[in-house]
N, C-alpha and C positions, 0 to 999 in steps of 0.2 A: 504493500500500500504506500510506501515512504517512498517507493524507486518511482510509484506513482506520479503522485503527488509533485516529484524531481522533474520529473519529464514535464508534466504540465506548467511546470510552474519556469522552464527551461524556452519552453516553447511563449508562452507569455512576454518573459521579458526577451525573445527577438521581437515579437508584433510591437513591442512599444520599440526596441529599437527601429525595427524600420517605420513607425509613426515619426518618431523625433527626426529621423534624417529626411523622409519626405516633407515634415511641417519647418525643417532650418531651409529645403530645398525654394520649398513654394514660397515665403519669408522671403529669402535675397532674389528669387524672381522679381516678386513686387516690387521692392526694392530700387531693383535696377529701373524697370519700366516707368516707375516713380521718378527715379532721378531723370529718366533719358527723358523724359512727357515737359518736366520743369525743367531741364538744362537746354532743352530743343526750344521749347515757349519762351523763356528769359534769357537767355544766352548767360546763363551763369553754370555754376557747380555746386553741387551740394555734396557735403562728405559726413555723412551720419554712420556713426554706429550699428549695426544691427542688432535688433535684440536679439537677448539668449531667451530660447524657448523654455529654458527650463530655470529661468528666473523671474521673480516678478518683479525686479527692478527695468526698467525702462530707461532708455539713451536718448538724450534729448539734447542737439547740438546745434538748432538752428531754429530760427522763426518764421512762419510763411504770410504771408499776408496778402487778399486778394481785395480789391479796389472793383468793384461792377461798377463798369465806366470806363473801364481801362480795358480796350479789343485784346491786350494779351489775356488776361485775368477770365477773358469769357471765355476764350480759347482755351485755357489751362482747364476751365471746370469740365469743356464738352468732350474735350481729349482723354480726360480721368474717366469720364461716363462712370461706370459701375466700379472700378479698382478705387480703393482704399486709398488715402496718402498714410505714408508712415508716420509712426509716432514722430513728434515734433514736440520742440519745447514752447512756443508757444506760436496761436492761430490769433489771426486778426480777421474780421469780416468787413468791410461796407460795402452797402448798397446804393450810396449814391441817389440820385434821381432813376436809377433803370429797376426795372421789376425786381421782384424779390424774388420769382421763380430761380436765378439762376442761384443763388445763393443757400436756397432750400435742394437746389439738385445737388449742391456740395456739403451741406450740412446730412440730408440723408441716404447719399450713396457713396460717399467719401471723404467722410470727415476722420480723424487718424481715432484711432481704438484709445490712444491717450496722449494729454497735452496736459501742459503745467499749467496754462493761462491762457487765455479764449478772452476774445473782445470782439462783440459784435456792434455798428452802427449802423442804426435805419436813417432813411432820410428824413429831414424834419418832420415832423407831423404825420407821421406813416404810423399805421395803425396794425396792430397785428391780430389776423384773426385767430381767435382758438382752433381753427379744424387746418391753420398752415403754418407759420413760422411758429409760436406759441407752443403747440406739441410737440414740434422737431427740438427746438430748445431746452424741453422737458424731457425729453425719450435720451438727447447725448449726454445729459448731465453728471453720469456718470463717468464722461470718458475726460473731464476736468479736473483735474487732483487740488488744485493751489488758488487759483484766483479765475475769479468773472464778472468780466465787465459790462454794463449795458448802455447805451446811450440812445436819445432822441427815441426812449419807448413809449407806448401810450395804452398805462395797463391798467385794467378795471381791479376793483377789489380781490377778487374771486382769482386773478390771473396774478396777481404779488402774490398772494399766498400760497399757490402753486409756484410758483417759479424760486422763492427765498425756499419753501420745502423742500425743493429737487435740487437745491444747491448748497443745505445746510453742511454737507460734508466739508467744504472750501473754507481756507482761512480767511481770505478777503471777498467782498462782495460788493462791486461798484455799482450805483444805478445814478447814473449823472445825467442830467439835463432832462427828465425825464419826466410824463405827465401822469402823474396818480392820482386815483379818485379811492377816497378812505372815507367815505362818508358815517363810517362806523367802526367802532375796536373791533379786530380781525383778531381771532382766537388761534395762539401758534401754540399754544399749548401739548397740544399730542402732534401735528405737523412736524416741532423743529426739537422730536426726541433726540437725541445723539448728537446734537451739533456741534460744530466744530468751529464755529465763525469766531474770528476773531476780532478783523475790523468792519465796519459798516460806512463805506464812504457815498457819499449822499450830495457829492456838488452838481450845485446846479439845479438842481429838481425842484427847490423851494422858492426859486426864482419865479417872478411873477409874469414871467414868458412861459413858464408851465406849472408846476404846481401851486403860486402865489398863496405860499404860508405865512406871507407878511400879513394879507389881508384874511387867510384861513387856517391862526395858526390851529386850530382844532384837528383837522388832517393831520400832523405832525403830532399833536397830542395823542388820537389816536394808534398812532402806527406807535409811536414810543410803547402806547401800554398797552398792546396786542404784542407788541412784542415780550416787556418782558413779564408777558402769563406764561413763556415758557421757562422755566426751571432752570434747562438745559444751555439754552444760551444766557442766561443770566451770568452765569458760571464761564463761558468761555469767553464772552464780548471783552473786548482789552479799549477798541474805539469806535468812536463814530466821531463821519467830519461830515460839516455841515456848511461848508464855504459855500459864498456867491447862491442862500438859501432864502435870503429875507428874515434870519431870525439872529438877535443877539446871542450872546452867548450866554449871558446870564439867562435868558429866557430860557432857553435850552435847559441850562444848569436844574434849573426848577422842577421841568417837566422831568429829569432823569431822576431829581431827586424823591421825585410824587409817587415814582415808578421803581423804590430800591436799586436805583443804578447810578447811583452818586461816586459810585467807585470805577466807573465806565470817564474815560477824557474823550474830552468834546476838543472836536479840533475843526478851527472856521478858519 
């Protein structure tokens, strides 16, 4: 039964050897195609790392960044079509004035399995619907380790609190220039279990070109104490900045201190 069990278990770890050498084979395929798609588009070079299949550490050597608006940048996304881009250390989006389709065809058919930092920009006043960019931003949130950025969004109550829950793993979490409607305390209570946020940077938004907290600062009250009914970021939060928001900082001070987060610094 032992010389059994030997055999089987002989024959076992070949199928995983030859697993691992075909998934390091198919890995630097990508890879290449990856590099030759962006070296042939930009006339540059990329020299990344490969990961190792049987680490979960991740190599991150370079930043990619596409401009919609920019004829290469379209070309780059319609040439990837369905291939992956490799992991990267950090992704930049805008959309400019041209549709957001192209940017959703990068976000959900080749956006890289993991990046350190993600920053997306919509064009001013561009709305995001829940059944198109909004899901796709929620669906890769996982593949974000460290920081994410948002700019020029325009998200209903219902859609922040989805988007800060699918992103509570990240230590930073940017939403700058950005139009919020909090007409009421949003409960993160059971949403933001296990977070990990550290800082909460917030420029721009309170600006009265979009969220105009000078004239509502209640909104800002709001989100301060839906935020902290969670526990869990109570406990991780280290900042919030609140530049270029329409609020003093003493004001601020108040509303954290209303809120048990006196021990959170306010940075304008």
């Amino acid at each position: 039964m032992e010389r059994e069990d030997q055999i089987v278990q002989q024959k076992n770890d070949k199928i995983i050897s030859l697993e691992k050498s075909i998934l390091v084979k198919s890995i630097s395929q990508e890879y290449k195609r990856c590099c030759c798609i962006y070296y042939n588009t930009f006339s540059r070079e990329i020299k990344a790392r490969l990961p190792d299949p049987e680490s979960s550490v991740h190599c991150f050597d370079h930043s990619l960044q596409i401009i919609i608006g920019y004829p290469c940048c379209i070309e780059l996304i319609k040439k990837l079509k369905f291939l992956k881009f490799f992991d990267i250390r950090n992704v930049a989006l805008d959309t400019g004035k041209s549709k957001i389709k192209h940017i959703l065809n990068f976000i959900d058919f080749s956006f890289p399995n993991k990046t350190n930092d993600f920053t997306i920009y919509l064009s001013v006043g561009m709305k995001i619907k829940s059944s198109t960019c909004f899901n796709s931003l929620v669906r890769i949130s996982s593949k974000i380790a460290q920081r994410v950025t948002l700019k020029f969004f325009s998200l209903s109550l219902r859609q922040l609190k989805r988007l800060v829950a699918a992103y509570r793993h990240v230590e930073g979490l940017n939403i700058w220039s950005c139009k919020l409607s909090i007409p009421k305390v949003p409960d993160f209570s059971r949403a933001l279990q296990n977070c990990k946020i550290q800082v909460i940077d917030l420029w721009g938004t309170g600006n009265y070109s979009y969220s105009n907290w000078g004239d509502n600062p209640s909104e800002l009250k709001n989100l301060i104490q839906g935020l902290a009914s969670s526990s869990d970021l109570k406990l991780s939060l280290r900042e919030v900045h609140i530049g270029d928001c329409g609020i003093k900082k003493s004001q601020a001070e108040q509303i954290f201190t209303e809120n048990q987060l006196e021990g959170v610094e306010i940075v304008t």
